[in-house]
C-alpha positions in Angstrom: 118.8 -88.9 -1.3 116.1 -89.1 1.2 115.7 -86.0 3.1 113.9 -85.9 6.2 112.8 -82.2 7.6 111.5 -81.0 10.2 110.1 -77.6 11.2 107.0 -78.2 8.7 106.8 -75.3 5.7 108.0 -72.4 8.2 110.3 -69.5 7.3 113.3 -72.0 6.8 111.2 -75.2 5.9 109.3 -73.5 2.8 112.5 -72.6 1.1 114.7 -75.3 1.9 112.1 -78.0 0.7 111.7 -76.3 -2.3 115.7 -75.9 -3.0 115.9 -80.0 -1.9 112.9 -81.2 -4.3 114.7 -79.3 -7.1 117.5 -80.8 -6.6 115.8 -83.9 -6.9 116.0 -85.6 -3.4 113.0 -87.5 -2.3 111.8 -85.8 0.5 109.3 -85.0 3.5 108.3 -82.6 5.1 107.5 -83.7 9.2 104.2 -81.3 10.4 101.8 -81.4 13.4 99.7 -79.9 11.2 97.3 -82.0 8.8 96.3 -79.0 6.9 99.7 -78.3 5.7 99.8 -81.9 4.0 98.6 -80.5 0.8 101.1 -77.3 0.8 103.9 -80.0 1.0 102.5 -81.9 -1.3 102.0 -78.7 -3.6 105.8 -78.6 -3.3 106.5 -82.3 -4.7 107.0 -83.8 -1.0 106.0 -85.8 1.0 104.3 -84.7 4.3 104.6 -87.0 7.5 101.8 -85.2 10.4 102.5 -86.4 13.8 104.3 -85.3 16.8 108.5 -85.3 17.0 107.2 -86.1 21.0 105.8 -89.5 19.7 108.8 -91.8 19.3 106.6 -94.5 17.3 105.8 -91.7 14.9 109.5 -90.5 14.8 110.8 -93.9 13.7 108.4 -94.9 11.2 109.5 -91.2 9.6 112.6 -91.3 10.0 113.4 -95.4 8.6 116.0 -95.4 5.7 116.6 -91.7 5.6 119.9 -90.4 4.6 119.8 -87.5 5.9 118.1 -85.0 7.9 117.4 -81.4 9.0 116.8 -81.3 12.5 115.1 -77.8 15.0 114.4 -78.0 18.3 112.2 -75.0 18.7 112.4 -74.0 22.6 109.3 -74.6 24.5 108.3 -71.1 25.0 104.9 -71.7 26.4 105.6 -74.0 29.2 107.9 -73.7 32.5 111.3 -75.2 32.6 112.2 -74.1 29.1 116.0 -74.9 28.7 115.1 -78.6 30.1 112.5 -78.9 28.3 114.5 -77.8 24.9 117.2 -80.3 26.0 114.6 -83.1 26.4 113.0 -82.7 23.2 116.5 -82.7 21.3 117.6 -85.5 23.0 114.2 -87.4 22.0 114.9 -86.4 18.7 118.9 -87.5 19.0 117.5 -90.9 20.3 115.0 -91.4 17.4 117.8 -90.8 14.9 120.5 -93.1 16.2 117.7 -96.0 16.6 116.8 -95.1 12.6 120.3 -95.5 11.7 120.7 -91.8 9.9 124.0 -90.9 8.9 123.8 -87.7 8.2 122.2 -84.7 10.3 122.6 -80.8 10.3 121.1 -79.2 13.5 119.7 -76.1 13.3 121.8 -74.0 16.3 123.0 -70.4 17.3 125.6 -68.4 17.8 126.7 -68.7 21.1 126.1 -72.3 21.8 129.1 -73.1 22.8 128.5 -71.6 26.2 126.8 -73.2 29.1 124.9 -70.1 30.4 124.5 -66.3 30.2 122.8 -67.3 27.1 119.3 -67.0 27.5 117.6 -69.4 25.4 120.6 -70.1 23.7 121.1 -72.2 26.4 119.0 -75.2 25.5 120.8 -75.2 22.0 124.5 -75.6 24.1 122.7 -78.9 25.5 121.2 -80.2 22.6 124.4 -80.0 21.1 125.8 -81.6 23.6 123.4 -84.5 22.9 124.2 -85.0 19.4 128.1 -85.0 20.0 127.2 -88.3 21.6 125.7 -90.0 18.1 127.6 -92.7 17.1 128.6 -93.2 13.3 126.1 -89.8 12.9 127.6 -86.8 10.5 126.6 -83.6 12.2 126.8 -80.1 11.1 126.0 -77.6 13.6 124.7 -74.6 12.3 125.3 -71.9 14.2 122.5 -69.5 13.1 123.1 -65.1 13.9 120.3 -63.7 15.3 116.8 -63.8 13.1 116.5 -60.6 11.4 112.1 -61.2 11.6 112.9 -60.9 14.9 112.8 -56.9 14.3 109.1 -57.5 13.6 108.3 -57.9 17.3 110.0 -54.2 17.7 106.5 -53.0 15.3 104.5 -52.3 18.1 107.2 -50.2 20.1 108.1 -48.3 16.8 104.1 -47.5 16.3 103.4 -47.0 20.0 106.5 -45.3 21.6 108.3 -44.4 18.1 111.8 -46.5 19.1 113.3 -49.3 18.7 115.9 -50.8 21.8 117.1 -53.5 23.9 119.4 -54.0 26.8 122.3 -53.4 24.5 124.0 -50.0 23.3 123.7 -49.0 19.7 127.1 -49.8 18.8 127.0 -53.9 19.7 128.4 -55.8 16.9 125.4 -58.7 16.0 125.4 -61.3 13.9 122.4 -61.3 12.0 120.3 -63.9 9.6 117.9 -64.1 6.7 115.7 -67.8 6.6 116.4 -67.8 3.1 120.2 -67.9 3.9 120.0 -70.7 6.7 117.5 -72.8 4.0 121.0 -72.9 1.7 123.0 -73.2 3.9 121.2 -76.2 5.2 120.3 -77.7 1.7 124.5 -77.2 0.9 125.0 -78.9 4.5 122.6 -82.0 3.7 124.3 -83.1 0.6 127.7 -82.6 2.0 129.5 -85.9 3.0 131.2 -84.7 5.4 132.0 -86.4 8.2 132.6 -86.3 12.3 130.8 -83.6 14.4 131.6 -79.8 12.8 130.4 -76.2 13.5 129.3 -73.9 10.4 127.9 -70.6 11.3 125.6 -68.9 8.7 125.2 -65.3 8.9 123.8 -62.3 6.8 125.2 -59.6 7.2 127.1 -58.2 10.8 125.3 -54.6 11.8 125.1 -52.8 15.0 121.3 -51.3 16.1 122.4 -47.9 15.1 122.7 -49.3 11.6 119.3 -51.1 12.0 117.3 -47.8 13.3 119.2 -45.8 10.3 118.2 -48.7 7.8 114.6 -49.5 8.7 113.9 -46.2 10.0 114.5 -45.1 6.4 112.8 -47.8 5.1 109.5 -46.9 6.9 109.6 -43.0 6.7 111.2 -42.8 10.0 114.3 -41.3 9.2 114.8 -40.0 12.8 114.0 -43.9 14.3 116.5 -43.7 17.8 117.4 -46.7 18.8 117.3 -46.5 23.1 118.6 -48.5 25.2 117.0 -50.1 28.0 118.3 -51.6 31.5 118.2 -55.1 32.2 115.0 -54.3 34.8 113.2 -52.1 32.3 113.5 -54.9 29.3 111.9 -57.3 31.5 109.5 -54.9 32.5 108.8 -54.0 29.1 108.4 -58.0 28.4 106.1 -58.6 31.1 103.9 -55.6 30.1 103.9 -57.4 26.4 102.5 -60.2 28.0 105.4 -62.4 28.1 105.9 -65.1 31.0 108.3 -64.0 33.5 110.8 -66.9 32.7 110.9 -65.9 29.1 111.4 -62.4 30.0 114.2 -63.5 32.2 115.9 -65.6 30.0 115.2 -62.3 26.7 117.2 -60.5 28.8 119.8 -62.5 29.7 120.6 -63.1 26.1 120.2 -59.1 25.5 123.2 -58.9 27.9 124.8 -61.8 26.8 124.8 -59.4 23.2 126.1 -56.4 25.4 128.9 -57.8 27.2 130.0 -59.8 23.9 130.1 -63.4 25.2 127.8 -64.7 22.8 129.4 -63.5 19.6 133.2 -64.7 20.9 132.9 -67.8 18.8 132.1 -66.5 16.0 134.4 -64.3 15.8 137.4 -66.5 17.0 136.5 -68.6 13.5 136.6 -65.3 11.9 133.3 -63.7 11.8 132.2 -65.8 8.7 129.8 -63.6 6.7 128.4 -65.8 3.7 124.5 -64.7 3.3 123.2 -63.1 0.7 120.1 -60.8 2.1 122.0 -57.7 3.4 120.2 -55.1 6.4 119.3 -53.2 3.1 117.1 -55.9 1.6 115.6 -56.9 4.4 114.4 -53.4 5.1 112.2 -53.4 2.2 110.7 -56.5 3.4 110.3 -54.9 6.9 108.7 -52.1 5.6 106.3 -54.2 3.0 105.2 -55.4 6.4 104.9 -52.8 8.8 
């Protein structure tokens, strides 16, 4: 087959390249980067450097593919993020219908299925929305938990104020995710043939914070680690003290609320609360802690 990814060698692109070229698929890699041409190539693929905003560039890449692994990172340096996540998508959506693709998972998230109170999220609801209108186009939504290198960003509170926390109480239920796990899932997804528009969600391992603190916390040497909880108003205080823009703050902490009243994880747990990773809390607090 040939494979078309986007998403360049990241944390889900490195793997899932690698897991597709062994396999023996012909494919490339799609990076804004040209230094990364030669760590594709390193990989046995091919590397296609332009912009997934240049629609020229998109369907010179994307001509006789078979398939293809789409993201649609939000834009979180700009204003007008959720529009301008749904815009990108939808240029993307566009490029692969005029290519003539057949096949497409979409990198997604748990609670995509709602409109709002999402946070981020958000954009993902719309951008599948977009790709539910693709004619004669196999897509596999993969509703991805919540990134467990996420918890890096929680380093500087756990070195500065010696706590992890969130606008969420310890004992929230979330739905968490290794890359390694979405880069098999999507390499499983790719040369599937299944057909019509369908939702898979890939997730790790299910843990509340209380688990996380107790896991990392010993882990790190921090056996003690609390895990506090903060109120809407002091997360995005906290945020806009880190630096963050105020509409990313705002829309952090609506998904942190989104996680506290439970919204965002009603999906997945209507279909179950499917668990299928392999990288447990446990092993990716020795990764964590190699880091920290």
């Amino acid at each position: 087959m040939k494979i078309i990814i986007s998403g360049s060698l990241g944390n889900i692109g490195k793997p899932l390249t690698k897991k597709l070229v062994a396999a023996g698929h012909d494919v490339t890699v799609i990076s804004s980067q040209p230094e990364r041409s030669a760590a594709i190539e390193a990989l046995g693929a091919k590397a296609a450097i332009g912009s997934v905003r240049d629609a020229a560039f998109l369907g010179k890449t994307l001509a006789g593919a078979d398939a293809v692994f789409a993201m649609t990172p939000p834009n979180l340096g700009g204003a007008d993020v959720l529009a301008n996540t749904v815009n990108a998508g939808g240029a993307f959506a566009k490029a692969i219908q005029e290519a003539g693709v057949q096949r497409v998972v979409m990198l997604s998230s748990i609670g995509a299925d709602l409109p709002g109170g999402t946070g981020p999220i958000a954009g993902l609801y719309g951008v599948e929305k977009v790709y539910e209108e693709l004619d004669n186009v196999s897509v596999t939504f993969l509703r991805a938990g919540l990134f467990y290198i996420n918890l890096y960003n929680d380093v500087p509170m756990i070195k500065g104020a010696g706590i992890m926390g969130a606008n969420y109480p310890s004992d929230t239920k979330i739905p968490f995710v290794h890359p390694d796990d979405i880069a098999t899932a999507v390499a499983e997804e790719l040369q599937n043939t299944t057909t019509g528009k369908n939702v898979r969600y890939v997730v790790s391992d299910e843990r509340t914070p209380a688990d996380v603190v107790r896991t990392i916390g010993a882990a790190i040497g921090a056996a003690e680690l609390p895990w506090v909880e903060f109120s809407d108003e002091q997360s995005l205080q906290g945020m806009a003290q880190a630096g963050l823009p105020a509409e990313i703050a705002k829309l952090y902490a609506e998904m942190g609320a989104g996680m506290r009243s439970g919204s965002i994880q009603v999906d997945f747990k209507k279909n179950n609360s499917p668990v299928t990773g392999a990288v447990k809390l446990e092993d990716f607090a020795k990764e964590f802690a190699g880091k920290f």
